[in-house]
DRENZA-180895 format. One record per atom (N, C-alpha, C): residue number from 1; residue in three letters; chain; atom name; x, y, z. Coordinates in Angstrom, 1 decimal. Atoms other than C-alpha are relative to their C-alpha. Layout:
// DRENZA-180895
NUM, ALA, A, CA, X, Y, Z;
...
END
This chain:
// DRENZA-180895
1, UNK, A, N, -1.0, -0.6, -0.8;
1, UNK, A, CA, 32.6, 57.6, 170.9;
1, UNK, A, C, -0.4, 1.3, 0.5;
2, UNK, A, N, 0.7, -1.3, -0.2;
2, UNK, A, CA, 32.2, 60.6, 172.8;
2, UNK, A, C, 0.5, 0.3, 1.5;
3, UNK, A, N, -1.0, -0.7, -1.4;
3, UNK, A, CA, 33.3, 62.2, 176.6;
3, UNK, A, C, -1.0, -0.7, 1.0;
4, UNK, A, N, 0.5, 0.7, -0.8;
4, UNK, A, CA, 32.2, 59.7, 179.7;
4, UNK, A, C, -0.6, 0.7, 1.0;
5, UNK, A, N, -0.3, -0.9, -1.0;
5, UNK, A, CA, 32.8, 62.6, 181.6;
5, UNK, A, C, 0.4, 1.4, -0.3;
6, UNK, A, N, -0.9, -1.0, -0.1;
6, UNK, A, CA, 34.1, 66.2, 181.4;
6, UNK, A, C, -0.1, 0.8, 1.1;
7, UNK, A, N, -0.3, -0.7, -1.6;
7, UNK, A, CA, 36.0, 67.9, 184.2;
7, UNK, A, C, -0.3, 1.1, -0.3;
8, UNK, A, N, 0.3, -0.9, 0.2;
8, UNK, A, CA, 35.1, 70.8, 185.3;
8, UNK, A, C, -1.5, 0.9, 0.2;
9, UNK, A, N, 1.6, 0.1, 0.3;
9, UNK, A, CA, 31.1, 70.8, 185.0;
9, UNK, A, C, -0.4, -0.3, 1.7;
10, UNK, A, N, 0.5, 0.4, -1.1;
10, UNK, A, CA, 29.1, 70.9, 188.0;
10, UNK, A, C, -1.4, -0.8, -0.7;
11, UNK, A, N, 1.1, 0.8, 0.7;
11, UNK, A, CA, 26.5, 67.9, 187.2;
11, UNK, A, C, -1.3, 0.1, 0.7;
12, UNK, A, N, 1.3, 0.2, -0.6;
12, UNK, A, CA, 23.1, 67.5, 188.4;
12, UNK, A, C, 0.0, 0.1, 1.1;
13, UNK, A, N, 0.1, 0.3, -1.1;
13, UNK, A, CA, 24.3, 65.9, 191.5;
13, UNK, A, C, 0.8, 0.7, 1.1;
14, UNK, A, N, -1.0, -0.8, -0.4;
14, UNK, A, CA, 26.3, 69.0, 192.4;
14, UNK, A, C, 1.4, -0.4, 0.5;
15, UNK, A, N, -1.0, 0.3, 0.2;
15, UNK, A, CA, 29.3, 66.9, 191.8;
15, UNK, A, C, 0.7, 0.5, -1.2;
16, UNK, A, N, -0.4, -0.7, 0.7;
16, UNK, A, CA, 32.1, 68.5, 189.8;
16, UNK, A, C, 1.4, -1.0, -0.1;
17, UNK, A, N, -1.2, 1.2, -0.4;
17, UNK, A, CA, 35.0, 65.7, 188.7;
17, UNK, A, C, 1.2, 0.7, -0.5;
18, UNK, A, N, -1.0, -1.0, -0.1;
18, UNK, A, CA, 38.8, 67.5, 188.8;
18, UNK, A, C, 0.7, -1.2, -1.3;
19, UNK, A, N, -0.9, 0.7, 0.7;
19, UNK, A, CA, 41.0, 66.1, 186.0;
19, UNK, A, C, 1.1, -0.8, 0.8;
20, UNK, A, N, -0.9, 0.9, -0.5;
20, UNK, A, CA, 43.4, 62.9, 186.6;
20, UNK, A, C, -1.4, -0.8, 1.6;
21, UNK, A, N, 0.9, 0.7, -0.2;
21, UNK, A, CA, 39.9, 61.7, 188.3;
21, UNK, A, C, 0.3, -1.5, 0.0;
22, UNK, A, N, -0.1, 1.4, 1.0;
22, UNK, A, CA, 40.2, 58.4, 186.4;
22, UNK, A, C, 1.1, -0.9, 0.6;
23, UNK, A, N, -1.2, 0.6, 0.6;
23, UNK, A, CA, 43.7, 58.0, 186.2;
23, UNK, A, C, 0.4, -1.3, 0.6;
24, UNK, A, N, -0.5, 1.3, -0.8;
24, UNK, A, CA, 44.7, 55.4, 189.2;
24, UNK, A, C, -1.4, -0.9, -0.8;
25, UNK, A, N, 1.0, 1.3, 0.5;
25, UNK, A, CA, 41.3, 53.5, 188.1;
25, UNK, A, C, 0.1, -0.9, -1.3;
26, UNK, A, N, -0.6, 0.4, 1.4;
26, UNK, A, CA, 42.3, 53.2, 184.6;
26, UNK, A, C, 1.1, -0.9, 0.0;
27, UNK, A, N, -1.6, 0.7, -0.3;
27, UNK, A, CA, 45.8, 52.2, 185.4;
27, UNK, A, C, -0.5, -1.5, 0.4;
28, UNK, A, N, 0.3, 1.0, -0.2;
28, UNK, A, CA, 44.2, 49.5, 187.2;
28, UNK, A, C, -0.9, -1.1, -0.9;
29, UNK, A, N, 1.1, 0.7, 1.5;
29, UNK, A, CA, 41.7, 48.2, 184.4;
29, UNK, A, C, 1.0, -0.1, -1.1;
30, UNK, A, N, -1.5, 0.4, 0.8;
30, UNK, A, CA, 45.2, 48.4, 182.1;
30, UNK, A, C, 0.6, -1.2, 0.5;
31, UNK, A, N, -0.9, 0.7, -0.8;
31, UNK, A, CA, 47.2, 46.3, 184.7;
31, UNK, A, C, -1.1, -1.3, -0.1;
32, UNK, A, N, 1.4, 1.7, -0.3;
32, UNK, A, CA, 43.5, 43.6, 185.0;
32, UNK, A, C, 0.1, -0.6, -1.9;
33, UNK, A, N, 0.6, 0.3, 1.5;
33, UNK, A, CA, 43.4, 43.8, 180.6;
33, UNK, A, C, -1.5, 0.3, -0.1;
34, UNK, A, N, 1.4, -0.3, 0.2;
34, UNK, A, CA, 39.6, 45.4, 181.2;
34, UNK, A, C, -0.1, 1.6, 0.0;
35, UNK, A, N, 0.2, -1.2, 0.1;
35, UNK, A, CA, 38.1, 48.1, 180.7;
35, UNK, A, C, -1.5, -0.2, 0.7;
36, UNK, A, N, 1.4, -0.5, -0.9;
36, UNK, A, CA, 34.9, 49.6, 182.9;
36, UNK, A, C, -1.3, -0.7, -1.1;
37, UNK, A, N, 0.9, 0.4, 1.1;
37, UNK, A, CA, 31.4, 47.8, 181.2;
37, UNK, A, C, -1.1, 1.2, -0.6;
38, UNK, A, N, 0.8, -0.7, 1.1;
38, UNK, A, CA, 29.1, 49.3, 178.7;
38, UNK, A, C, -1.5, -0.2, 0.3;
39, UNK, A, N, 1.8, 0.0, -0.6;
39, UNK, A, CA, 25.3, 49.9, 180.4;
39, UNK, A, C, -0.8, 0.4, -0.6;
40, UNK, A, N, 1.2, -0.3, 0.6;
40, UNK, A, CA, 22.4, 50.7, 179.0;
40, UNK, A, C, -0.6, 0.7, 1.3;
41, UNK, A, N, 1.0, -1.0, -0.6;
41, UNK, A, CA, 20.8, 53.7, 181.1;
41, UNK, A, C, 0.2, -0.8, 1.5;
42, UNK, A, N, -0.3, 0.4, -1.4;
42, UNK, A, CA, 23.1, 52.1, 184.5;
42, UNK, A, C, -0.8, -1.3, 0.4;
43, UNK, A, N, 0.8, 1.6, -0.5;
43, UNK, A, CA, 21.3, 48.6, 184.4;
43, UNK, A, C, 0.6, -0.7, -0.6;
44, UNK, A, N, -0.9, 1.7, 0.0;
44, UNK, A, CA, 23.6, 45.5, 185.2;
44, UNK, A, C, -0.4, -0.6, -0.6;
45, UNK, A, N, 0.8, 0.9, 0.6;
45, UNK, A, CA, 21.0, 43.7, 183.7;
45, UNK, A, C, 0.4, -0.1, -1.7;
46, UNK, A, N, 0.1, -0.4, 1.9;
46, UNK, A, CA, 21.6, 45.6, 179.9;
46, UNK, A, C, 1.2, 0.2, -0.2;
47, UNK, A, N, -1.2, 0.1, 0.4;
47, UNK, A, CA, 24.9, 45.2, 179.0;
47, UNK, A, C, -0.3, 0.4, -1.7;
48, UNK, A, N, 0.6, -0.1, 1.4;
48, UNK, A, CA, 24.7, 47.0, 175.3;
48, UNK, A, C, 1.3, -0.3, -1.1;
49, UNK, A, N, -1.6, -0.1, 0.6;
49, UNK, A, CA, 28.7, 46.5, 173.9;
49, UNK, A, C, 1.1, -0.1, 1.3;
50, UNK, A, N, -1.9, 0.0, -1.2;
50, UNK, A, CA, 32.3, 46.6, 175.2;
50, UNK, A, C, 0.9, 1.7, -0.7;
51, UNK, A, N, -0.6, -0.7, 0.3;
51, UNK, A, CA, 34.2, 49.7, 175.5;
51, UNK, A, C, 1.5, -0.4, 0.0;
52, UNK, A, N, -1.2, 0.2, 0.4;
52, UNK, A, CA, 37.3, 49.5, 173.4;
52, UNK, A, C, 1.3, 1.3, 0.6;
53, UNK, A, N, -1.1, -1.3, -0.7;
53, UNK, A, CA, 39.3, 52.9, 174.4;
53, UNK, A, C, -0.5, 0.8, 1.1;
54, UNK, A, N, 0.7, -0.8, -1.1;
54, UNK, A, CA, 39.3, 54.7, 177.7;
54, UNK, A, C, 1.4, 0.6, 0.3;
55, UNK, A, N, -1.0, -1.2, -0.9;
55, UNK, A, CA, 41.1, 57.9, 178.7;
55, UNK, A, C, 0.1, 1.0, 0.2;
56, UNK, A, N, 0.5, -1.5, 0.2;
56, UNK, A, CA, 41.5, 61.4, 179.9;
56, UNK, A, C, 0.8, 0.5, -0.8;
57, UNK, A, N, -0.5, -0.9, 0.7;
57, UNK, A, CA, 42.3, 64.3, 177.8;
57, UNK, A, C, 0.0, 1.5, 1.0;
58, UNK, A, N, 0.4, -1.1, -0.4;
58, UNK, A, CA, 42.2, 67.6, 178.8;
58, UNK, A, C, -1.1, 0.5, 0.4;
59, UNK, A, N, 1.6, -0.9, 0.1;
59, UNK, A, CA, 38.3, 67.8, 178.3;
59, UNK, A, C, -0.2, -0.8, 1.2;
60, UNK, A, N, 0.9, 1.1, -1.1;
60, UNK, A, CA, 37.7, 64.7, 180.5;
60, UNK, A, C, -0.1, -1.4, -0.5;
61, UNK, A, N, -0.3, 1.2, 0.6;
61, UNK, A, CA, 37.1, 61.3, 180.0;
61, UNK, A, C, -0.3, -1.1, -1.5;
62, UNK, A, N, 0.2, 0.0, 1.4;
62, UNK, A, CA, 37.3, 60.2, 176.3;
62, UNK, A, C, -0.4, -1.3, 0.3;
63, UNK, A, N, 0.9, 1.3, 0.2;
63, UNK, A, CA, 35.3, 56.9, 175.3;
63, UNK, A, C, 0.1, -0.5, -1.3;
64, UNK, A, N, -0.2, 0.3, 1.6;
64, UNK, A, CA, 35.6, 54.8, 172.4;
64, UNK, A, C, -0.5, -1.5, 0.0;
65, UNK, A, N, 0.7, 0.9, -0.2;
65, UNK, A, CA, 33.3, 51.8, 172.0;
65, UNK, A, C, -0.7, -1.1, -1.1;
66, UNK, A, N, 0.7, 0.9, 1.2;
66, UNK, A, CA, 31.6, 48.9, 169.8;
66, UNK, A, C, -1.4, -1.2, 0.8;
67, UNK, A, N, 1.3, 0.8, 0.3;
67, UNK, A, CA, 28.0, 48.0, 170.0;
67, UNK, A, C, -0.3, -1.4, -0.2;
68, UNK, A, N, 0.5, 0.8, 0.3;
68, UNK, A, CA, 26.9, 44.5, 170.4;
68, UNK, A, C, -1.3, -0.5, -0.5;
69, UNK, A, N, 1.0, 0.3, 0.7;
69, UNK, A, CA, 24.9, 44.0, 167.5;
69, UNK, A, C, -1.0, -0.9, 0.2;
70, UNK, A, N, 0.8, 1.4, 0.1;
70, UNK, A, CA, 24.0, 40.5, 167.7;
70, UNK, A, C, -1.3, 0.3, 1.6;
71, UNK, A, N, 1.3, 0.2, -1.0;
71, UNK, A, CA, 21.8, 41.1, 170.9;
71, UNK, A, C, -0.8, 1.4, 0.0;
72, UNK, A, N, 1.2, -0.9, 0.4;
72, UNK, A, CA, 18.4, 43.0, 171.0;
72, UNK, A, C, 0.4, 1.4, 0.5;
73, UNK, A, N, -0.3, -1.3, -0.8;
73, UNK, A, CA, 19.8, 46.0, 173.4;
73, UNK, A, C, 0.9, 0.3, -1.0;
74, UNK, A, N, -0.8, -0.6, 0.6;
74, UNK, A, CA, 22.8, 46.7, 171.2;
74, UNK, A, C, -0.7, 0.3, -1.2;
75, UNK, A, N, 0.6, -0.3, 1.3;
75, UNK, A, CA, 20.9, 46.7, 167.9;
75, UNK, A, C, -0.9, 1.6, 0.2;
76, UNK, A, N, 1.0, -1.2, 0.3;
76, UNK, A, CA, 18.2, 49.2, 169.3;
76, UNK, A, C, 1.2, 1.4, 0.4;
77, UNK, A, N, -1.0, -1.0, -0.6;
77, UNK, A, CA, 21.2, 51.3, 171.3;
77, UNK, A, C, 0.7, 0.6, -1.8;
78, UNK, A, N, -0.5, -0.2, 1.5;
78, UNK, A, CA, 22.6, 51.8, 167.6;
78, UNK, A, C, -1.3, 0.6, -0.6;
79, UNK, A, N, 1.2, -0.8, 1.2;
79, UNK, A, CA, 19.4, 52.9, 165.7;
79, UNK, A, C, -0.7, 1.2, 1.2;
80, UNK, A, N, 0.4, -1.1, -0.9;
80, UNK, A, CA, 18.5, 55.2, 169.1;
80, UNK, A, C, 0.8, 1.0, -0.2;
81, UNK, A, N, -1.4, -0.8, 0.6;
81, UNK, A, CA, 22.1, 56.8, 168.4;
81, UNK, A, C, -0.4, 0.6, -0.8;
82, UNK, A, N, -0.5, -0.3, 1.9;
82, UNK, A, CA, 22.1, 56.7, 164.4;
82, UNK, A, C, -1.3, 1.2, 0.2;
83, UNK, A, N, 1.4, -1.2, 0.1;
83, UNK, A, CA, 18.3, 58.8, 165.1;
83, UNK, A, C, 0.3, 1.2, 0.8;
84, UNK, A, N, -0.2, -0.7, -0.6;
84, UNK, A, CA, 19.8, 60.9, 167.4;
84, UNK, A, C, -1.3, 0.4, 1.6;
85, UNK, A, N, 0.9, 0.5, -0.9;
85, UNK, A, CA, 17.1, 59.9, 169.9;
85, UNK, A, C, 0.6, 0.0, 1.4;
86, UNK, A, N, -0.7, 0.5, -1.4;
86, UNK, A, CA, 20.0, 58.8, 172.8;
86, UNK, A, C, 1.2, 0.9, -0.4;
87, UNK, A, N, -1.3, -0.7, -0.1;
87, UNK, A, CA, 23.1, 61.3, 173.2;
87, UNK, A, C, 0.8, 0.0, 1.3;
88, UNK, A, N, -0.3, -0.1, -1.0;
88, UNK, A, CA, 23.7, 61.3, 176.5;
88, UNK, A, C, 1.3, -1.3, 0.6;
89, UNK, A, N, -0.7, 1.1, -0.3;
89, UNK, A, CA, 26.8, 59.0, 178.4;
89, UNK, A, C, -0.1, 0.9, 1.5;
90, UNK, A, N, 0.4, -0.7, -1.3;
90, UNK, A, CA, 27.0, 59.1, 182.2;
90, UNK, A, C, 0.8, -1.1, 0.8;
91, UNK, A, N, -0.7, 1.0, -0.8;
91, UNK, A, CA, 29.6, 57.4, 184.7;
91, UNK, A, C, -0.2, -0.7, 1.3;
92, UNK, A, N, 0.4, 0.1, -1.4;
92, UNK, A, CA, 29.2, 55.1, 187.3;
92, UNK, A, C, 0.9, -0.5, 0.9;
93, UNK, A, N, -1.3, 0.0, -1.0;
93, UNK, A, CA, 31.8, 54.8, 190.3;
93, UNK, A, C, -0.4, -0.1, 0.9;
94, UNK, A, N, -0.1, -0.6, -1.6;
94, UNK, A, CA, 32.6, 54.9, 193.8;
94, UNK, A, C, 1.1, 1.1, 0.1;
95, UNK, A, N, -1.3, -1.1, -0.3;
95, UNK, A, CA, 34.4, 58.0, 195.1;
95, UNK, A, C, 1.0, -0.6, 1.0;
96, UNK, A, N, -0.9, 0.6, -0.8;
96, UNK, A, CA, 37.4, 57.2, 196.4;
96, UNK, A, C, 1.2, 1.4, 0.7;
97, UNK, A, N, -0.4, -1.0, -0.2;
97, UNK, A, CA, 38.7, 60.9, 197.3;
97, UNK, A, C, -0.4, 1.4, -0.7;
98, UNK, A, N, 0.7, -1.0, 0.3;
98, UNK, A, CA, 36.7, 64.2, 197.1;
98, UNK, A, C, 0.0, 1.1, 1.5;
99, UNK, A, N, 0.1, -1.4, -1.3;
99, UNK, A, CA, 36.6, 67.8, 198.8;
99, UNK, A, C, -1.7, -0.1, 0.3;
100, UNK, A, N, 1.1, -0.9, 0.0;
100, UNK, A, CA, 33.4, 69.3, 199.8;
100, UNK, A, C, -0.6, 0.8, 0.5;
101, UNK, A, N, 0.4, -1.3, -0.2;
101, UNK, A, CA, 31.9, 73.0, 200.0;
101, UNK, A, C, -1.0, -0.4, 0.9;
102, UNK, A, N, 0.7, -0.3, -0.6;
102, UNK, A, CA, 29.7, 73.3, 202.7;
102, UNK, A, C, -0.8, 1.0, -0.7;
103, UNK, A, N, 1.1, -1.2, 0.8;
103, UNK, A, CA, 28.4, 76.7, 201.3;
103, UNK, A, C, -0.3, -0.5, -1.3;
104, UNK, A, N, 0.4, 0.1, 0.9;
104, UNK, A, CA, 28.4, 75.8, 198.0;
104, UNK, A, C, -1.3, -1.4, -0.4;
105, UNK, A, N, 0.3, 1.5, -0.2;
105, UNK, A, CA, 27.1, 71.9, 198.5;
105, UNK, A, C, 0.8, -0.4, -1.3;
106, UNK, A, N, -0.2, 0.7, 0.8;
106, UNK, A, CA, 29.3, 71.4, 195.6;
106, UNK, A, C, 1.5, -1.2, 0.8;
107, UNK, A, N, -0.7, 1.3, -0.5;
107, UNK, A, CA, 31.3, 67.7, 196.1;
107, UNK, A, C, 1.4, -0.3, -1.1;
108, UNK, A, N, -0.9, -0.4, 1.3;
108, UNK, A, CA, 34.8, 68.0, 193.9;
108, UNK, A, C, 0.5, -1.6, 0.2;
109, UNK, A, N, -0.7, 1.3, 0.0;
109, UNK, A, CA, 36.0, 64.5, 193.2;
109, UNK, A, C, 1.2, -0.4, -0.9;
110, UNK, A, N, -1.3, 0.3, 0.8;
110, UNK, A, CA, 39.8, 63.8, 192.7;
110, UNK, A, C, 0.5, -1.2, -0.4;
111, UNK, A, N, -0.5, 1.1, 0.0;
111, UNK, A, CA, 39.6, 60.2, 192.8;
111, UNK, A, C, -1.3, -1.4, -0.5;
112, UNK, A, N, 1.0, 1.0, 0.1;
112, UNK, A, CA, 37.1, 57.5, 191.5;
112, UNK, A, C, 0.5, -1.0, -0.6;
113, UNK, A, N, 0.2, 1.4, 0.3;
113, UNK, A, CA, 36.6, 53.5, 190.9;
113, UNK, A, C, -0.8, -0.1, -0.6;
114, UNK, A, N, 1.5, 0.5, 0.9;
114, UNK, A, CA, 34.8, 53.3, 187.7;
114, UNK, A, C, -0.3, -0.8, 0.0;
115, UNK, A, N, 0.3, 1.1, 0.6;
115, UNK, A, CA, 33.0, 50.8, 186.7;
115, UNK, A, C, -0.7, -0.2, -1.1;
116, UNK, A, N, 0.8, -0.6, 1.4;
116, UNK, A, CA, 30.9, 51.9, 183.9;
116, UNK, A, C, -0.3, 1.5, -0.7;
117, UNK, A, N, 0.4, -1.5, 0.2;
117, UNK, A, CA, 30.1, 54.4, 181.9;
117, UNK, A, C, -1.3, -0.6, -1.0;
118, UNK, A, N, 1.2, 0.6, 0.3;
118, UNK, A, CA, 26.4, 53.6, 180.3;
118, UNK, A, C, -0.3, 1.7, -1.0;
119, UNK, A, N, 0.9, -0.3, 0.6;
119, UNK, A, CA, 24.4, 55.1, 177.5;
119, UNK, A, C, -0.9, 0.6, 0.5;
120, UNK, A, N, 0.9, -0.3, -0.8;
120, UNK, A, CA, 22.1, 57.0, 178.7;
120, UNK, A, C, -1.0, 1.5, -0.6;
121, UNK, A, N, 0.8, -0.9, 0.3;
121, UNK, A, CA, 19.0, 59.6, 178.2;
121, UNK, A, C, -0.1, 1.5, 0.3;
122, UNK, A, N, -0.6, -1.2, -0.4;
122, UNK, A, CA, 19.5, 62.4, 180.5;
122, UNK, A, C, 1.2, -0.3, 1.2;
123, UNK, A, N, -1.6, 0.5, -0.6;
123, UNK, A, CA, 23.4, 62.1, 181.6;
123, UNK, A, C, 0.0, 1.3, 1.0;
124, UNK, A, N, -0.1, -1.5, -0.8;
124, UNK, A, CA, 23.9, 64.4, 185.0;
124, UNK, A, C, 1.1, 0.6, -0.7;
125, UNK, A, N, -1.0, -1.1, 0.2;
125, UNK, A, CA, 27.0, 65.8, 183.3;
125, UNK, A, C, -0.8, 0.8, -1.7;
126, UNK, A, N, 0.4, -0.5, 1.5;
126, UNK, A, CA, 25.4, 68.1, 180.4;
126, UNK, A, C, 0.8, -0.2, -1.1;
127, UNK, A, N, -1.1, 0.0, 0.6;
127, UNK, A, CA, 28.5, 67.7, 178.4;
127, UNK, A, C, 0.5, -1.1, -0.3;
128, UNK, A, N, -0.1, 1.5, 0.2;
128, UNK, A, CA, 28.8, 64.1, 178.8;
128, UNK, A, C, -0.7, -0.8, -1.1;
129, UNK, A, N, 0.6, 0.8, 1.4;
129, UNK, A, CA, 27.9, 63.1, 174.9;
129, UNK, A, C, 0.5, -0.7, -1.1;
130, UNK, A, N, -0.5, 1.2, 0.9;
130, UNK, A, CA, 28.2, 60.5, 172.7;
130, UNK, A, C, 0.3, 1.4, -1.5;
131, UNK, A, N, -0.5, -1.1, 0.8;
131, UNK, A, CA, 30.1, 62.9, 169.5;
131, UNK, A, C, 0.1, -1.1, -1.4;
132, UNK, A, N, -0.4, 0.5, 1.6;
132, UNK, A, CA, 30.2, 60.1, 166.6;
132, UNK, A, C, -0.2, -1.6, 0.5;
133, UNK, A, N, 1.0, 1.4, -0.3;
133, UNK, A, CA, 28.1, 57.0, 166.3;
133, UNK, A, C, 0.8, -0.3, -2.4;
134, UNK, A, N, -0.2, 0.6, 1.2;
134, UNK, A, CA, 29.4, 54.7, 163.3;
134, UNK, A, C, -0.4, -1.1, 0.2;
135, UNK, A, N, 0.6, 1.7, 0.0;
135, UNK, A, CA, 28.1, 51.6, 161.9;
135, UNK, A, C, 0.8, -0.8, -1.0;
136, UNK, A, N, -1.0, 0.9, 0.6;
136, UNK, A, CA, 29.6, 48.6, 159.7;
136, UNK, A, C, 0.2, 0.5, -0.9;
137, UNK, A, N, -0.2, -0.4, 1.9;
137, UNK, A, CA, 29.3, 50.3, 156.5;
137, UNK, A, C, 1.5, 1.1, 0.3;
138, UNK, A, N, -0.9, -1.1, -0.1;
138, UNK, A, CA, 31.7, 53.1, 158.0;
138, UNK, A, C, 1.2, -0.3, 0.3;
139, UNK, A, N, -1.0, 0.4, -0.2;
139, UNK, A, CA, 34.3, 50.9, 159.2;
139, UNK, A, C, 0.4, -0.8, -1.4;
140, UNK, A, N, -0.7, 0.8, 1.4;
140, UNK, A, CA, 35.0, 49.4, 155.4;
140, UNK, A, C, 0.7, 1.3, -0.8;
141, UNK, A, N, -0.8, -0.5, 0.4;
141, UNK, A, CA, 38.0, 51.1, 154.2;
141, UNK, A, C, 0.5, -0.4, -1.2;
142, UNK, A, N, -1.2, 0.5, 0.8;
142, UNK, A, CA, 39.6, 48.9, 151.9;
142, UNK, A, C, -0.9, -1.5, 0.1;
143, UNK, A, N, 0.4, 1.3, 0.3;
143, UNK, A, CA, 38.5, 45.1, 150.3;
143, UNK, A, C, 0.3, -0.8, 1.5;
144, UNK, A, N, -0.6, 1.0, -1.3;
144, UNK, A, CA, 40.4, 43.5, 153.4;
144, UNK, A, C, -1.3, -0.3, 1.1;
145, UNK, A, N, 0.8, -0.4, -0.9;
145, UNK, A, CA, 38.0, 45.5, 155.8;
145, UNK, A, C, -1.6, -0.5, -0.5;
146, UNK, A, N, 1.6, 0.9, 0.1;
146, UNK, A, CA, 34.6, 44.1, 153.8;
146, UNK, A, C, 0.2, -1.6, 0.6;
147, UNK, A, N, -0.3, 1.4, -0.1;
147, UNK, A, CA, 36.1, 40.6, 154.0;
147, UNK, A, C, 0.2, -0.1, 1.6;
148, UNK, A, N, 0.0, 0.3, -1.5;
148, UNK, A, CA, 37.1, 40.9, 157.6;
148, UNK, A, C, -1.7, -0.2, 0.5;
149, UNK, A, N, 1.3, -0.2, -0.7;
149, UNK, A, CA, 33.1, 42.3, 158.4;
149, UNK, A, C, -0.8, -1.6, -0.5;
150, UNK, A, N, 0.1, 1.5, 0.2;
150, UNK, A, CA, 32.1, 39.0, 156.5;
150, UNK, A, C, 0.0, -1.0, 0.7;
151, UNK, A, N, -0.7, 1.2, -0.1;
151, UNK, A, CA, 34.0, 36.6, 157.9;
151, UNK, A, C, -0.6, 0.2, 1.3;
152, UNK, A, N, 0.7, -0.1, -1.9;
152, UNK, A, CA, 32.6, 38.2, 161.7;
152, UNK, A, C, -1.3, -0.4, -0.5;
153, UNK, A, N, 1.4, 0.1, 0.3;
153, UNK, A, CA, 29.3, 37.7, 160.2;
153, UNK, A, C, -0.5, -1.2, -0.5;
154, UNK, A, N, 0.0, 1.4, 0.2;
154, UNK, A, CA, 29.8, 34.0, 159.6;
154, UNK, A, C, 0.2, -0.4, -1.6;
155, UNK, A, N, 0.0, 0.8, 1.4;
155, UNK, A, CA, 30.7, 33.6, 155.8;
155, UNK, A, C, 1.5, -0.5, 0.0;
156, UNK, A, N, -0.9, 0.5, 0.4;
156, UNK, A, CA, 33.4, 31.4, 154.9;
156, UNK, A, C, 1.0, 0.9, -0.6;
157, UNK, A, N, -1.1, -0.7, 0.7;
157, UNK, A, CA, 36.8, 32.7, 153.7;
157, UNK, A, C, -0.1, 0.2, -0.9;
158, UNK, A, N, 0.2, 0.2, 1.4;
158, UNK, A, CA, 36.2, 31.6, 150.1;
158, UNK, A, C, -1.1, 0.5, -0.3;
159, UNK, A, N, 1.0, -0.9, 0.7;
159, UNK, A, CA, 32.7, 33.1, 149.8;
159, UNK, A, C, 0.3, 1.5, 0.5;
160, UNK, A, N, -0.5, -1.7, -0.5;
160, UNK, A, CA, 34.1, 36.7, 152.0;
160, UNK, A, C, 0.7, 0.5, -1.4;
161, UNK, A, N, -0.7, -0.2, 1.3;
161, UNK, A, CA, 36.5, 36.5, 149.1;
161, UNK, A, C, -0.6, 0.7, -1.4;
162, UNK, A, N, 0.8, 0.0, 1.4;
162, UNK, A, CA, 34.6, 35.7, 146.3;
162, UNK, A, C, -1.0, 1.0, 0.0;
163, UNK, A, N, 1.0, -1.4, 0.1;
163, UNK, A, CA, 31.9, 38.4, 147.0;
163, UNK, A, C, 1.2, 1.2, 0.4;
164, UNK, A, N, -1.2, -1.2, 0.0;
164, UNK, A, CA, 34.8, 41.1, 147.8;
164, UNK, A, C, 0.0, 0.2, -1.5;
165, UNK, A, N, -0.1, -0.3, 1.3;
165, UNK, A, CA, 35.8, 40.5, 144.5;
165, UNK, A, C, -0.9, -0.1, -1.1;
166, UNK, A, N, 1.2, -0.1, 0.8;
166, UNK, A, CA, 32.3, 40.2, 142.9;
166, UNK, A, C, 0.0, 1.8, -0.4;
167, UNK, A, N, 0.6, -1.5, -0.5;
167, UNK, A, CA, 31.5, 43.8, 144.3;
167, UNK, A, C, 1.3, 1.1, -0.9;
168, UNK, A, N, -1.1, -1.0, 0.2;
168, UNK, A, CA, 35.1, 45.3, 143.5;
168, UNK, A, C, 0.1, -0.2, -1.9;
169, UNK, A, N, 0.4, 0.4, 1.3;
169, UNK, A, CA, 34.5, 43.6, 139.6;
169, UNK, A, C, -0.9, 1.3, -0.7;
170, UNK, A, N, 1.3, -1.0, 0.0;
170, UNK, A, CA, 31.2, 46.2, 139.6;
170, UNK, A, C, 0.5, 1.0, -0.3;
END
């Protein structure tokens, strides 16, 4: 999880995104049941996870996400993370309503059509960083939550069980 976005920042592309950016786009990916997809470094091709929470705060656009292990891109996107190797996140849109400075060349945008926000190495917004990388061991809380990770992981109910309560025997 980590900020898609934060308003405020003039990025690379001398684009600077104003808070409530998002908002109509969101609304609409609420109203569809989607949320914007999860890229690997802006390539359609690399799909690495699905992002589970999306919204603004004050800073800008908050992110909250889960890794698709089972395929080769999500496995490495996770161990590039966990090394601190990949920090960066970076959004991709169309503008749908923005000022812009002549003198300054900066481009202020009050309106975008996300559609991703991607993983990425160097993100134009400096500030735009992944802030807390977890893995399956971090999500087990409580017996229920091993047996759930189990049961995603193809073991039977009866052996999720039975090894739950091997472990918790220990």
């Amino acid at each position: 999880e980590g900020y898609g976005s934060v308003f405020g920042v003039k990025d690379s592309y001398d684009d600077v995104v104003l808070p409530g950016a998002f908002s109509v786009s969101l609304a609409e990916h609420r109203a569809a049941g989607t949320l914007p997809a999860m890229l690997w470094q802006h390539n359609p091709d690399e799909p690495c996870g699905v992002w589970t929470e999306m919204s603004e705060d004050a800073t800008g656009l908050r992110v909250k996400g889960k890794l698709v292990l089972e395929s080769e891109r999500g496995k490495a996107a996770l161990a590039l993370l966990k090394a601190g190797a990949i920090r960066g996140l970076s959004i991709g849109f169309m503008s749908k309503s923005w000022g812009y400075d002549k003198e300054s060349g900066i481009r202020t945008l009050s309106q975008v059509d996300l559609w991703e926000v991607s993983l990425v190495t160097f993100p134009a917004n400096g500030r735009a960083l992944v802030d807390s990388v977890k893995g399956v061991i971090d999500q087990i809380g409580t017996p229920a939550d091993a047996e759930k990770i189990l049961r995603e992981a193809g073991f039977s109910k009866a052996s999720a069980t039975a090894m739950c309560s091997r472990m918790m025997r220990m």
